[in-house]
Each structure stands twice: as structure tokens, then as C-alpha cells.
SEDREN-766860 format. One line per field, with one value per residue (C-alpha): residue number from 1; residue in one letter; x, y, z. Coordinates in pm, 1 decimal. Layout:
BEGIN
num c(NUM	...)
residu c(A	...)
x c(X	...)
y c(Y	...)
z c(Z	...)
***
This chain:
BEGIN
num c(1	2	3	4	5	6	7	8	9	10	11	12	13	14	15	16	17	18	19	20	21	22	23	24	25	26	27	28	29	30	31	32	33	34	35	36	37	38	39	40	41	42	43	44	45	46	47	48	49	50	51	52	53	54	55	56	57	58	59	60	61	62	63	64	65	66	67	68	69	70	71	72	73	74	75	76	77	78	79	80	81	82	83	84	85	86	87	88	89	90	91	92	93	94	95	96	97	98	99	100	101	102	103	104	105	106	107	108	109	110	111	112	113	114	115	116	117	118	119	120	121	122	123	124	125	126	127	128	129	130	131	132	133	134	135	136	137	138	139	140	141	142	143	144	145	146	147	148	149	150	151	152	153	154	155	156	157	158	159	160	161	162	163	164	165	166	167	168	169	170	171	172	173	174	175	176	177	178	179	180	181	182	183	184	185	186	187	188	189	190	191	192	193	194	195	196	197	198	199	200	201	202	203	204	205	206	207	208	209	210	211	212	213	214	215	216	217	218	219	220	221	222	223	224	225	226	227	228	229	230	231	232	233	234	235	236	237	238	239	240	241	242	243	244	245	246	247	248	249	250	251	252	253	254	255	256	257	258	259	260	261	262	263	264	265	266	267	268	269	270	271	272	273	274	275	276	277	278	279	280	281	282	283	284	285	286	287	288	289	290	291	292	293	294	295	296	297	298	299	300	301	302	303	304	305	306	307	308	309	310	311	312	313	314	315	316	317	318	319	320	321	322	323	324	325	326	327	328	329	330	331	332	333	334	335	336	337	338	339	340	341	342	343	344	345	346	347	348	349	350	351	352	353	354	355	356	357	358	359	360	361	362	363	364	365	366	367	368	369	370	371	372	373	374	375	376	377	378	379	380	381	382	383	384	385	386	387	388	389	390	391	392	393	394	395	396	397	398	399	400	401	402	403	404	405	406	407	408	409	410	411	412	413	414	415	416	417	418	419	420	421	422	423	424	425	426	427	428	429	430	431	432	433	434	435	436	437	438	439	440	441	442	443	444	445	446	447	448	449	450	451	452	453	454	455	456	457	458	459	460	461	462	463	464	465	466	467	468	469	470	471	472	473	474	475	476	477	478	479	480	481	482	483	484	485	486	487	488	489	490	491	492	493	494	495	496	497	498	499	500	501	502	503	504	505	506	507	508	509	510	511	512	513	514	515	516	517	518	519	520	521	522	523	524	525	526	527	528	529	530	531	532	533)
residu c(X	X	X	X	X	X	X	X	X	X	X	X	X	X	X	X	X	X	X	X	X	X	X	X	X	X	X	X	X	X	X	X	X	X	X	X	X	X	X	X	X	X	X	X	X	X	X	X	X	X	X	X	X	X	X	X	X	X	X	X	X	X	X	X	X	X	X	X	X	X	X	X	X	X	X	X	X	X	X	X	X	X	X	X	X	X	X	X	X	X	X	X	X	X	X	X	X	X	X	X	X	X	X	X	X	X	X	X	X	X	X	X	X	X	X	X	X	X	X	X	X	X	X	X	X	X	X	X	X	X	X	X	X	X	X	X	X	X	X	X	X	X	X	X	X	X	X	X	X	X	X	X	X	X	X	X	X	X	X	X	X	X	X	X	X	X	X	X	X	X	X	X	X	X	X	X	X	X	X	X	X	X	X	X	X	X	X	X	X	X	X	X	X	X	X	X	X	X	X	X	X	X	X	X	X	X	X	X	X	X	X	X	X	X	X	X	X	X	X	X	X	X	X	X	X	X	X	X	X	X	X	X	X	X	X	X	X	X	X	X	X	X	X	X	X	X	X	X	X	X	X	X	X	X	X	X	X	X	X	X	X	X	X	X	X	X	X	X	X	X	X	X	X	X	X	X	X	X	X	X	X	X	X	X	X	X	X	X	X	X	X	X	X	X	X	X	X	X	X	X	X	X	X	X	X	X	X	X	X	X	X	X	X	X	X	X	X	X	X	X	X	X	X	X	X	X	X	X	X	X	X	X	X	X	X	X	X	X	X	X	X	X	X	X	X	X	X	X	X	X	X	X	X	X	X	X	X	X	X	X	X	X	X	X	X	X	X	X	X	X	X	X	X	X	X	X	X	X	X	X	X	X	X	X	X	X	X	X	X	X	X	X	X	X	X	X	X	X	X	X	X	X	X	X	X	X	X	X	X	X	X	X	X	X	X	X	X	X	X	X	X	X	X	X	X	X	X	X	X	X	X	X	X	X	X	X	X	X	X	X	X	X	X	X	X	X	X	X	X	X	X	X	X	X	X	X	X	X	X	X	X	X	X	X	X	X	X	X	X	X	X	X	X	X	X	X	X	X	X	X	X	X	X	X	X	X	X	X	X	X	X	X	X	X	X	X	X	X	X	X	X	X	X	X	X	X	X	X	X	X	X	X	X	X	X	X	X	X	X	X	X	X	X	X	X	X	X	X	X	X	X	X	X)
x c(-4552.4	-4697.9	-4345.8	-4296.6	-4627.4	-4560.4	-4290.6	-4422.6	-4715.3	-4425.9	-4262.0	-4616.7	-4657.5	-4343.8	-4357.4	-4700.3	-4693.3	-4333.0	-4351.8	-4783.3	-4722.8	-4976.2	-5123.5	-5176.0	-5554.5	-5450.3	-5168.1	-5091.6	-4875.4	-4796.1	-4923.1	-4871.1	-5076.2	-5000.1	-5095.0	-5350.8	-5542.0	-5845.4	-5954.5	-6295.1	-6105.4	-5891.9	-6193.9	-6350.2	-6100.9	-6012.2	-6401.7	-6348.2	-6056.0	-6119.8	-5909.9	-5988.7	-5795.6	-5667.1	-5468.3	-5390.5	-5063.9	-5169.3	-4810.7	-4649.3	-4941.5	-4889.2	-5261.5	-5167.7	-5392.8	-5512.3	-5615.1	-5866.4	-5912.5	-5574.1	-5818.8	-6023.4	-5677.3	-5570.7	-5688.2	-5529.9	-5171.3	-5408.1	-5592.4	-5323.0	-5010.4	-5067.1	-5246.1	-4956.0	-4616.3	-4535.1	-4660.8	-4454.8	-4477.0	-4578.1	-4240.1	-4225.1	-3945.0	-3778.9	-3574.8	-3209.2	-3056.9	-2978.5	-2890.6	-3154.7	-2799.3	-2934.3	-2610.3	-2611.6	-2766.9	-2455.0	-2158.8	-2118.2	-1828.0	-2049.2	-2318.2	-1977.3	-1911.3	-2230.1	-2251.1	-2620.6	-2589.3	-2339.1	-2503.0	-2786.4	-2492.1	-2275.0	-2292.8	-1949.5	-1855.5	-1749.8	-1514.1	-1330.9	-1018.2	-876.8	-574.7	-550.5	-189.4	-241.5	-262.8	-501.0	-865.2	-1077.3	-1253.3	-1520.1	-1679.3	-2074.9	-1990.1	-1656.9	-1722.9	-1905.2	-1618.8	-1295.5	-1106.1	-1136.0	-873.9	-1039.1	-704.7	-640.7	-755.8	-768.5	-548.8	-373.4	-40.6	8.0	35.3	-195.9	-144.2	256.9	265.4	482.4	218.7	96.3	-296.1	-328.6	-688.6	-781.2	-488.0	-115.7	34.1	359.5	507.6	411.1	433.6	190.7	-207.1	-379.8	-392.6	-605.6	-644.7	-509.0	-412.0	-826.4	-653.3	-697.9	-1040.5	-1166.7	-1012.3	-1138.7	-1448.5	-1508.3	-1413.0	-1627.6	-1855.2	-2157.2	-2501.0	-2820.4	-2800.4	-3005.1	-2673.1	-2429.5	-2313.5	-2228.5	-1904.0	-1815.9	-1887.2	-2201.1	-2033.2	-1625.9	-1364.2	-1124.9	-758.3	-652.3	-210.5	-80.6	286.2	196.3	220.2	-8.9	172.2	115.9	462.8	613.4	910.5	987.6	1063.0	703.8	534.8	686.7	569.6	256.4	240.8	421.6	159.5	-112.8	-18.7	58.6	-320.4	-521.9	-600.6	-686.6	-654.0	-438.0	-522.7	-163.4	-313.5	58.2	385.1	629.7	919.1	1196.5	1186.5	1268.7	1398.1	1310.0	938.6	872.1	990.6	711.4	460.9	581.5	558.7	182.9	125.1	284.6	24.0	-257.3	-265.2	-376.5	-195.6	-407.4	-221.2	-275.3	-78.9	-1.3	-109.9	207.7	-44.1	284.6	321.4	453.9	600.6	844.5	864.4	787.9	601.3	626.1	505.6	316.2	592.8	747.0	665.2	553.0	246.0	51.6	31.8	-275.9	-236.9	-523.2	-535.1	-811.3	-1149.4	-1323.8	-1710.7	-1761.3	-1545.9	-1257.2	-949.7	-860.2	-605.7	-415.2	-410.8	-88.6	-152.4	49.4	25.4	170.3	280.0	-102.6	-380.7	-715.2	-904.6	-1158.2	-1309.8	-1100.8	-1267.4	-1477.6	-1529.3	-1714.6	-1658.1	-1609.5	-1338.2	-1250.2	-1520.4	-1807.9	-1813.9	-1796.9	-1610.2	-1535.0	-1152.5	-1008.4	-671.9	-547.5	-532.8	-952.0	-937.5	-736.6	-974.1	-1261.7	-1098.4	-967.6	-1343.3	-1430.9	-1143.0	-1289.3	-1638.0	-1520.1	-1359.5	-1672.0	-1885.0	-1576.9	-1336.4	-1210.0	-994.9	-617.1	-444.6	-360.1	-715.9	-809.9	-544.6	-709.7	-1060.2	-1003.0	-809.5	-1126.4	-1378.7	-1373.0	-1579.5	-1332.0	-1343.3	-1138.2	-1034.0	-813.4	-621.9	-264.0	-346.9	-337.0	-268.1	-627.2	-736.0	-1096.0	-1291.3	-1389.5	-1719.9	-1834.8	-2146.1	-1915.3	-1644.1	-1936.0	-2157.1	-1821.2	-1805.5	-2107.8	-1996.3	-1765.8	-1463.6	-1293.8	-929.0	-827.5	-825.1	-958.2	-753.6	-430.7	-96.9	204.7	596.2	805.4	1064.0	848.3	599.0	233.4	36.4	-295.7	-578.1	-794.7	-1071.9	-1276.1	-1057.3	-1112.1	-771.3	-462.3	-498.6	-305.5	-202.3	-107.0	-67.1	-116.1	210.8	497.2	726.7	486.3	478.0	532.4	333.8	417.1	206.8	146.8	-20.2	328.0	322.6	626.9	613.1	878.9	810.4	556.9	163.5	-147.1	-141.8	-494.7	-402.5	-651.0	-647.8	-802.3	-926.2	-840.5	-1252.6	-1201.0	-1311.8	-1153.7	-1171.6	-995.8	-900.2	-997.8	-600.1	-298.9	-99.9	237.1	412.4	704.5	776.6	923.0	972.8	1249.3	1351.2	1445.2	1761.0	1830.8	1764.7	1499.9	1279.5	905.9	623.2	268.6	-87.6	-428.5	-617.1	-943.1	-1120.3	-1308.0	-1586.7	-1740.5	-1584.4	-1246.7	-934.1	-689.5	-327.3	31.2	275.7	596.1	882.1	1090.9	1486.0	1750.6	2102.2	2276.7	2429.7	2099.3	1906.1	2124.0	1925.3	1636.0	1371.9	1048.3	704.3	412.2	51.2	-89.9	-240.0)
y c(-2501.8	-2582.8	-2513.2	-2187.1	-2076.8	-2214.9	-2028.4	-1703.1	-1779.7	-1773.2	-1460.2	-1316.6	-1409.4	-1353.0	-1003.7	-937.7	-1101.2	-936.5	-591.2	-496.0	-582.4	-772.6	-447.5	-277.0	-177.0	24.1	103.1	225.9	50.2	115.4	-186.4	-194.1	-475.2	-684.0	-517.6	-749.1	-698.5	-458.1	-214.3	-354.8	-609.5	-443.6	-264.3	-580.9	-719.7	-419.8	-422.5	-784.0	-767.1	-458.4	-205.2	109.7	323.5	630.5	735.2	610.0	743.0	719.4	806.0	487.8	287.4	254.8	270.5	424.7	213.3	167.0	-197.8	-133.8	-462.0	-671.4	-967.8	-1005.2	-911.3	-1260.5	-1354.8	-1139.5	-1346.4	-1617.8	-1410.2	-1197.2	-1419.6	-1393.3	-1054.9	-798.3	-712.7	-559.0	-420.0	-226.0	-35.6	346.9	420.4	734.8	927.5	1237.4	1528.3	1523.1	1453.7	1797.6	1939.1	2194.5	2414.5	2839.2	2908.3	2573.5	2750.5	3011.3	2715.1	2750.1	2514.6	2159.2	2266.0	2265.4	1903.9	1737.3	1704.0	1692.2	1394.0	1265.2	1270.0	1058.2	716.3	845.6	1157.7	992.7	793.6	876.0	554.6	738.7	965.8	1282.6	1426.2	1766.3	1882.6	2264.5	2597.8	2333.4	2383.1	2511.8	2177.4	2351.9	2504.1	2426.6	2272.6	2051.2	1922.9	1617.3	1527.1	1536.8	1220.4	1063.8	834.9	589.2	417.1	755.1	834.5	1220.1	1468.0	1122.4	1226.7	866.6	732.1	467.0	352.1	346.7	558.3	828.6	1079.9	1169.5	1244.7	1262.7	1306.5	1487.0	1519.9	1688.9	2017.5	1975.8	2300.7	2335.4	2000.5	1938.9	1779.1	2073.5	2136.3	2413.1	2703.3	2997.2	3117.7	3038.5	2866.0	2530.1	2598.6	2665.7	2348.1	2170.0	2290.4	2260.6	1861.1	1792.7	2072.0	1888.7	1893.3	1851.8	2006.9	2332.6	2547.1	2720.6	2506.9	2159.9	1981.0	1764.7	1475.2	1491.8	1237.5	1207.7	1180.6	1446.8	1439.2	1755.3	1762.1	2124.7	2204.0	2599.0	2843.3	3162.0	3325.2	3041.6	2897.5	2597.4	2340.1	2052.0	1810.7	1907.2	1826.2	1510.7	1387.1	1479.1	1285.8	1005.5	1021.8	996.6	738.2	552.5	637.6	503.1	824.5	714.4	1064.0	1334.2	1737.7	1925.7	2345.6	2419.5	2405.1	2580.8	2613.6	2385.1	1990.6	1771.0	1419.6	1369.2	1519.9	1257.8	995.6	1103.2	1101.6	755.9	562.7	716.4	592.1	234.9	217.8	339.4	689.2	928.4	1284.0	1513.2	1881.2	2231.2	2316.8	2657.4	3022.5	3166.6	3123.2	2954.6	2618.5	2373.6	2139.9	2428.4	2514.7	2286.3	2344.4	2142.2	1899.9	1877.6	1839.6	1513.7	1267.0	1004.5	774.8	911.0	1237.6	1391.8	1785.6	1994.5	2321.6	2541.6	2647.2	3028.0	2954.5	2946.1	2668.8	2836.3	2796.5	3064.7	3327.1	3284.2	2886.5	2673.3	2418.1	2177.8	1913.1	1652.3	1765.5	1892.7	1638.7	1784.6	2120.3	2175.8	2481.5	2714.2	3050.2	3257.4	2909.6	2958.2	2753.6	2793.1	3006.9	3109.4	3215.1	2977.0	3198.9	3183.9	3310.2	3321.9	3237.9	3207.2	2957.9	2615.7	2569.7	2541.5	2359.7	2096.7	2024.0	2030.7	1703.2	1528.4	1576.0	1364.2	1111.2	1037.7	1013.4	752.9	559.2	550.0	418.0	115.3	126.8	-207.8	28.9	42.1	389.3	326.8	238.0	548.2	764.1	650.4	687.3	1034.7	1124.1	897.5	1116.3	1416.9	1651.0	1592.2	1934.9	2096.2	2378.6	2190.6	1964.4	2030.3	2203.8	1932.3	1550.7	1428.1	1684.9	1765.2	1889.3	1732.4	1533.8	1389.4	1250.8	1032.4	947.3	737.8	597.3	481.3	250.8	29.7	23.3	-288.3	-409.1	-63.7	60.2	376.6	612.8	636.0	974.2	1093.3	1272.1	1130.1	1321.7	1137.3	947.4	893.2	646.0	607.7	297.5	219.4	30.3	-287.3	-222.5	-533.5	-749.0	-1134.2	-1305.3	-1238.1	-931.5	-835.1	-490.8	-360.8	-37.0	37.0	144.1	95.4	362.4	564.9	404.3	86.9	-76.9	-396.6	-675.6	-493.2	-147.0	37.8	291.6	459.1	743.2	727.3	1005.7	1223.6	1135.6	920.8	580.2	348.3	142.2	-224.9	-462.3	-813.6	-1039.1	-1384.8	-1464.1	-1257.9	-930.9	-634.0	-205.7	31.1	393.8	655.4	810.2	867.2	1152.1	1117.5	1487.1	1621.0	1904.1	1698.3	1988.6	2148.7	2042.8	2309.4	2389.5	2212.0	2466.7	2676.4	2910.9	2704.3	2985.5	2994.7	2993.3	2962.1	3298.9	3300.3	3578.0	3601.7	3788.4	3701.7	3821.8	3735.4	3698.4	3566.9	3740.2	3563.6	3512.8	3724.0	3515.2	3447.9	3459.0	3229.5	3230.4	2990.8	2770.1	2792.7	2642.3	2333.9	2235.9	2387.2	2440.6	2674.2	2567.9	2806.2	2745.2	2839.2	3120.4)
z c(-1420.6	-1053.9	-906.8	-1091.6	-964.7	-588.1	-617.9	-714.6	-445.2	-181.5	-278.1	-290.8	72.6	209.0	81.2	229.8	526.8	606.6	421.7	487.3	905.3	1060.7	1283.1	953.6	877.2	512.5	355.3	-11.1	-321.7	-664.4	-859.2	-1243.5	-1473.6	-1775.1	-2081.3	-2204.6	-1864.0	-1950.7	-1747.8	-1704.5	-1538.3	-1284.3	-1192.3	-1118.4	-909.0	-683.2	-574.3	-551.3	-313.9	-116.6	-335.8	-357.6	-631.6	-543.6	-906.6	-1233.1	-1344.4	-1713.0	-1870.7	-1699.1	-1685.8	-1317.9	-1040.4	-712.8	-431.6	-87.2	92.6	330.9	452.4	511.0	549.7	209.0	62.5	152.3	-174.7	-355.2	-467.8	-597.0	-854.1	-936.7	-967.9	-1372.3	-1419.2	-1280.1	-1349.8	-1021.9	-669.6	-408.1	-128.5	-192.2	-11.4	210.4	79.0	276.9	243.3	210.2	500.7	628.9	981.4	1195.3	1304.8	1201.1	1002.3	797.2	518.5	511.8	496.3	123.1	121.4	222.4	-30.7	-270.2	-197.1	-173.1	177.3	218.5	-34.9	147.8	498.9	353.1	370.4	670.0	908.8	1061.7	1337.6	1700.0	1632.5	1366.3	1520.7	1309.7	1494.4	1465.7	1477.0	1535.0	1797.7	2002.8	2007.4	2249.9	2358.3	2551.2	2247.7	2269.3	1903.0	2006.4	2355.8	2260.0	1995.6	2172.7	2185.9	2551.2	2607.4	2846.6	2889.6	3164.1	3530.0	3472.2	3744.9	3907.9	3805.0	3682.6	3327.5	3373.9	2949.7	2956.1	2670.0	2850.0	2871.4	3217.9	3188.5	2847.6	2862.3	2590.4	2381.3	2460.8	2425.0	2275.8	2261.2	2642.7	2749.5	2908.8	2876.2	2807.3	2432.7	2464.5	2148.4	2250.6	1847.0	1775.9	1470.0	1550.7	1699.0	1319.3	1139.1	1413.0	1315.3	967.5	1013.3	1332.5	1479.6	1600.3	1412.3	1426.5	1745.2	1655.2	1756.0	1493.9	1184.9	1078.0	1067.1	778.1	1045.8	1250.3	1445.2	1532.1	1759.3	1753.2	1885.8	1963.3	1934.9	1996.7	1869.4	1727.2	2010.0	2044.2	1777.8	1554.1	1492.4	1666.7	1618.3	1361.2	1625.9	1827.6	1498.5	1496.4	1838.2	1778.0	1408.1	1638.0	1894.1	1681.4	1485.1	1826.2	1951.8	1649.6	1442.2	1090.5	960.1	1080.4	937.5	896.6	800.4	827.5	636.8	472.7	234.2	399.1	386.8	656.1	624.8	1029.4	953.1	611.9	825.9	1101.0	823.7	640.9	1036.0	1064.5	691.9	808.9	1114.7	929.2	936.6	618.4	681.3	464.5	422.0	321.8	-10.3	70.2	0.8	-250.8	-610.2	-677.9	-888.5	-612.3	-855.2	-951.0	-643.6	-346.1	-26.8	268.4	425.7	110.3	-120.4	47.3	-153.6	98.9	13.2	299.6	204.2	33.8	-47.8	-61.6	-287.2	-160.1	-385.1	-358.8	-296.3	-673.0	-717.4	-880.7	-756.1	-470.1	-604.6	-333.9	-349.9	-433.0	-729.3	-874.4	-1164.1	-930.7	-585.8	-511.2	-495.1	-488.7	-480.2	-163.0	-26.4	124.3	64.4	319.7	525.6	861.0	1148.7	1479.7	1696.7	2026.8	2290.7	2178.3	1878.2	1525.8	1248.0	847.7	740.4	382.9	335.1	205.9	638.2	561.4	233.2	441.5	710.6	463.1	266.5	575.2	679.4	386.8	467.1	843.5	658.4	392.6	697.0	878.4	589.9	572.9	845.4	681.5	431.5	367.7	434.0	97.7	-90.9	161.7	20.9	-365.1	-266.9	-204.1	-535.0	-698.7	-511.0	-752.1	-963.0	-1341.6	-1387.5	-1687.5	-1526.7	-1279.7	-1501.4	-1518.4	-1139.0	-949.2	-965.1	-948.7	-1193.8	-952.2	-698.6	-373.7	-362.6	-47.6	-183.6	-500.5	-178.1	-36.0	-311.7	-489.6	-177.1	-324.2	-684.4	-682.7	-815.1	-951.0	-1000.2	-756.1	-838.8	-1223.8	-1284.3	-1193.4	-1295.4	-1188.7	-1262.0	-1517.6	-1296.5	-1015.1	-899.8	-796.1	-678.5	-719.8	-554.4	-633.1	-454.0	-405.7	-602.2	-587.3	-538.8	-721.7	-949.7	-1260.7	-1356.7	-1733.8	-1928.0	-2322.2	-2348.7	-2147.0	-2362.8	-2102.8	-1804.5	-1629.7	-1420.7	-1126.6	-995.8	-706.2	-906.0	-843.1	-1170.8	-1267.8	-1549.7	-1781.1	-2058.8	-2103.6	-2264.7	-2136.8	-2098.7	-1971.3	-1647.9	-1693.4	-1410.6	-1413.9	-1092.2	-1018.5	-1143.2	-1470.8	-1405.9	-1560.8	-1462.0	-1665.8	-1551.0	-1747.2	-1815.9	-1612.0	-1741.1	-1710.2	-1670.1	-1805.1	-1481.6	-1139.4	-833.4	-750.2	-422.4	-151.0	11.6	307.6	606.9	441.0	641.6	725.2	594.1	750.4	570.0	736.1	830.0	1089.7	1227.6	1563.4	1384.9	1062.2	746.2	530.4	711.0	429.1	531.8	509.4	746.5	818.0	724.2	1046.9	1014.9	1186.0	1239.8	956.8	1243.4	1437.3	1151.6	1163.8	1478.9	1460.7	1175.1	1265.4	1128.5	1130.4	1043.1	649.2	664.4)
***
């Protein structure tokens, strides 16, 4: 008995002499007594100690108070050690942690993933770099000068390549098309994705970026009429990968599929790097009929279908059971574009940057991920939502505020929902795992599932995915739908379709591209890509 209540006398001062401060004079506290503790009593020991009582919060039984003297409240531990059931701190909450920018309140797309939620665990990370392969983007922007990569490695205008990586003052970036080191937007394309992941806040100018705080690598390969070549896109994909970026933004695509571009995205997946794509803007079912990059089916790719500002699906979006991951907004987005200005634009090219936003936020809050448990914790980070089942492969919507808080909720299997193609494979994450982990299914007529979470779907239904730790503790997804449809793939040599819109000026810009032709023979070298528009 005389060590439980030494003990209790310690916490007692620990928490006042650490949590009241020492230079205090009053403070308040919730305090909350045992029940057989009669008023007349309490009464008589807050005179006694110095109390004076501010509320009683009669439904919860709780007195709201204020010490006025820290000194005769010295006492206090000793003669209430048996009498209360708690006291804490009246703690000062706040307001949701939302930036002062004027046209915050008209970005309609972070109030449709929780970002103010969100920003109360992370507002990013200027450590965190999201390579932008795109028209550029104009750097100087009031919103995008502070988060432009700097590669410190570089003596800017020396003519020298002071890293060894074979670019020549690669300062901020390269211009592949043009080759050269100034990847500046001259399309006002890349300017708005650019944007919507990174446009500085809190700053009392314009809007907010996904990320308050990030490094942005700007990688140019789409001229000034927005189209550009297969083998530019994969330099830039190489580069970045090479430089450190953790998540690369790809608002372009069409409908031919390169072996040379999948291998591009499978070496930035192998150093790290999460390439997050538009899905296109045809209203066409991809896994019928397959977009690209989006429909390669690399482990590093994460497709993004693109939501109106009601949180339907855009009429103009691409969707697909399994070859499209995840819905984001994508409708009447505004962010910024050429000339310090700003502008609304309406694509999967906005969706895209809006979930590889997320991404970079998720790495910021635990830069200790996988690409892989990265890739997962974005298919875990969604709104269930009905309506999208059978759309795309994690069956939801975007959340930035569930991408974060799912980072404190322990041992869990990524992601909890998904749709995978009979015939093909998917593999999950143990996040926070202890040791050796075992993976099972209900029913392996279904699917089949290795000891490293490798999931292949062999005919069609639901099946429950269970893993176990090395210490005995279990997670459970909710289902994994294996699907009947697989995509069709393309014809080798297909003709690469654009689908992104911006506008300089505020309103809708949502148009598609004019489909380029090629000679036959021409095609054999050279595939065009345009930005999704």
C-alpha cells in the first residue's frame, strides 16, 4: 500500500512540476472526483488549496478550475491522491490547420481530400523530391520559386559538370526535348501540375499546394505544343530516379505501349521511385482498352482517374476495374500558370498531381517507407465509396487526412481493398510487421497467395487475405476481388494521345488532343507522347 501510494505521489509531482511550469502564477484544468466525494467536500478543499472553480460540467461530472497560487497548491497531491479520478491540463485547442493564401477557400479539390485534416500531421517536407516530367514549369512563379529542386552538387553557368552525372549545370532540373538546363514552361501545362502538388502556403499569396513544403524537380520532354518523344521521357524517368525523387507525376500518356518506357518506370521503382499517372480522358474502360503509361503493368505505377468537384467521377475520366487505381480531383482544379497567374483546368493531367501530392506528403510523415508499402498506402488511403467499385482497383476516393493517420495505426495489411485481373498478380504490404510474417487466403480456388504477399487471381469472386507476425499478431483485409475482364493490350506502334487542359484565365479548359499521324516505317523508331488533356 505505501509503494502504490509513493508511486502515485510521484506521478502527481512529475506531472505538476513538469506540465504547470515553474513561472506559472494560474493556470486552468479539468479535474473530475470519485463519486463518493460530496460536494460539501470539494468545496472545502478548493478554499483549502487555493482553487477557485470556474464551471461544473454537470452532465460529465467534470469542475473546470483555476490555481491561483502554485505555492499553497503544493499540498494538493497529498490530500487528493484518493479523492479524484483525474486532472489535466485545460488544453488550448486550435483551428484546423489551414493556410492564410485569398483563393484557398475556392480549391474545391483539397477540401475533397481532407487536406486541412491532413495538414494538422504533415504540410510536407522540402526533403521530399516529386519530379515532374512535363512542358517544364515556370520556376519563377511567386508560388514555385521557393520549391524548385536545387541541386547543390552544381556550380551554376561554369560550363562544368561538377556531379559526373553527364549533365552540364543542371541546376534546377533539364530540358530534354531542348537539351539543355533550362526546363522552363513555355505550354503553361506543367506550370499547373506543378502547382496543385507544391504551390507554397501560408504565404498570404494565391492558393495552396498539396505540400506546404517540397522540393520539386522540374524534367521537360513536352515541347510548346505539348507533345514530345518516348525516348525524352525516358531520360527524364532515368534522371530522376538517378537524383533521389521518391515520386515522379506523369499528366501524360497515350494509346501505344512501350517496352523501353516500362522498363524506365520498373528501374525508378527499383531505386525507390513511385510514378503516379493520369488515366486518361476517352470515358473509356481501360481494362478493355488500355492507356499508357498507365496500362503497363509495372509495380510502380499508381493510375489516377480524375473526380468532378462533387466527387463523381468526371465524364470525361478513364476508369478501370484493374488497370486504374484511385479516383482524385480532376475537375475545375485551380492552380497556378504562366505569368505569375492563375488558372482553373479540368483533366486526369490534374487528378494526377493531386494524388502524387498525397504520395510526397505520406513520405514526409515516414520517409523510412518502401516504394512498395508507398505504392499500398496510397491504394489504403481511400474514401470505400460504392459508386467506384468495379471503376477502379482500389474501389475509392483519395483521402489525405486517412494517408497520414493510417501511419500511427500499427501492424496492418496494405492495402485492405483491392481488385486484381484473374491471371495476374498483386503484392501486398506488412506494415509494421515483427519478424517473419505469414500470408494466407480463404480460398485458394480464388487466389493464391506467397510468403512474400505476392497474390495471384485465379477465377473470379472475393477471397479475405490474413497475415500473422513472428509475435502472433494477425490483420485481415477487408476483400480482394478477383476480376474476370484482363485489358486488351495495344498494337505495337500505336499513336500516344494527350489529356490535361489549363487555362491562363479562370474557368474550364477540358479539350482533347488532335491525334498526330506517322508514317508506318517512321513509327518503328519513333513513338510521340503528348500530355492528357
Amino acid at each position: 500500500m505505501m509503494a502504490k501510494k509513493l508511486f502515485i505521489f510521484m506521478l502527481t509531482y512529475m506531472f505538476f512540476n513538469f506540465s504547470l511550469g515553474a513561472s506559472e502564477t494560474s493556470k486552468q484544468y479539468l479535474i473530475k472526483f470519485k463519486s463518493h466525494v460530496s460536494q460539501k467536500t470539494i468545496d472545502r478543499l478548493f478554499k483549502q488549496i487555493g482553487v477557485e472553480k470556474i464551471k461544473f460540467i454537470k452532465q460529465i461530472s467534470v469542475f473546470k478550475i483555476r490555481i491561483n497560487n502554485l505555492k499553497l497548491f503544493g499540498n494538493f497531491q497529498k490530500i487528493l491522491n484518493d479523492k479524484i479520478i483525474f486532472i489535466e491540463p485545460d488544453y488550448k485547442i486550435k483551428a484546423f490547420n489551414t493556410p492564410n493564401d485569398p483563393l484557398f477557400p475556392d480549391q474545391k479539390g483539397l477540401e475533397n481530400i481532407n487536406a486541412s485534416l491532413a495538414w494538422d500531421m504533415s504540410t510536407g517536407a522540402s526533403s521530399v523530391l516529386v519530379a515532374i516530367t512535363d512542358t517544364g514549369y515556370s520556376y519563377n512563379h511567386d508560388e514555385l520559386k521557393e520549391q524548385v529542386f536545387v541541386n547543390q552538387k552544381e556550380i551554376p553557368g561554369n560550363g562544368i559538370d561538377d556531379d559526373n552525372n553527364g549533365f552540364i549545370d543542371d541546376w534546377h532540373g533539364w530540358d530534354f526535348a531542348g537539351d539543355d538546363n533550362d526546363p522552363t514552361d513555355g505550354h503553361m501545362h506543367g506550370t499547373h501540375v506543378a502547382g496543385i502538388i507544391g504551390a507554397k502556403a501560408n504565404n498570404d499569396v494565391g492558393i495552396s499546394g498539396v505540400n506546404w513544403n517540397v522540393s520539386i524537380l522540374p524534367l521537360q520532354f513536352l515541347t510548346k505544343d505539348g507533345s514530345g518523344d518516348t525516348s525524352d521521357a525516358i531520360d527524364a524517368i532515368v534522371y530522376a530516379a538517378d537524383m533521389g525523387a521518391r515520386v515522379m507525376n506523369a499528366s501524360w500518356g497515350g494509346s501505344q505501349s512501350s517496352q523501353a518506357l516500362e522498363d524506365a518506370i520498373n528501374y525508378g521503382f527499383e531505386k525507390g521511385m513511385l510514378f503516379v499517372c493520369a488515366a486518361g480522358n476517352d470515358s473509356a474502360n481501360s481494362d478493355l482498352v488500355a492507356s499508357y503509361p498507365a496500362g503497363h503493368e509495372s509495380p510502380g505505377i499508381l493510375s489516377i482517374a480524375s473526380s468532378d468537384p462533387d466527387g463523381k467521377l468526371s465524364s470525361f475520366s478513364n476508369y478501370g476495374a484493374t488497370t486504374v487505381d484511385i479516383v482524385a480531383p480532376g475537375g475545375q482544379i485551380l492552380s497556378t500558370v504562366l505569368d505569375n497567374k492563375y488558372g482553373r483546368a479540368s483533366g486526369t493531367s490534374m487528378a494526377s498531381p493531386m494524388a502524387a501530392g498525397v504520395a510526397a506528403l505520406i513520405v514526409s510523415a515516414n520517409p523510412a517507407l518502401t516504394v512498395l508499402e508507398l505504392r499500398n498506402a496510397m491504394l489504403n488511403a481511400v474514401d470505400i465509396n460504392g459508386d467506384f467499385e468495379g471503376v477502379v482497383s482500389s474501389s475509392g476516393h483519395i483521402n489525405a487526412q486517412k494517408a497520414l493517420a493510417q501511419l500511427q495505426n500499427g501492424f496492418q495489411v496494405w492495402p485492405s481493398q483491392i481488385t486484381v485481373a484473374v491471371g495476374k498478380s498483386f503484392q501486398f504490404s506488412a506494415y509494421q510487421g515483427q519478424g517473419a510474417v505469414k500470408w494466407t487466403v480463404d480460398d485458394d480456388k480464388i487466389a493464391t497467395i506467397d510468403e512474400k504477399g505476392n497474390l495471384k487471381g485465379l477465377s473470379a469472386g472475393e477471397v479475405v487475405v490474413s497475415l500473422t507476425d513472428a509475435n502472433g499478431n494477425k490483420a485481415t483485409t477487408n476483400k480482394v476481388t478477383v476480376h474476370s475482364t484482363s485489358p486488351i493490350p495495344s498494337a505495337p506502334g500505336c499513336v500516344a494521345q494527350a489529356n490535361a487542359g489549363t487555362g491562363a484565365e479562370e474557368g474550364s479548359f477540358n479539350f482533347f488532343s488532335i491525334i498526330s499521324f506517322f508514317l508506318p516505317f517512321l513509327m518503328l523508331f519513333l513513338i510521340k507522347i503528348r500530355f492528357l488533356k
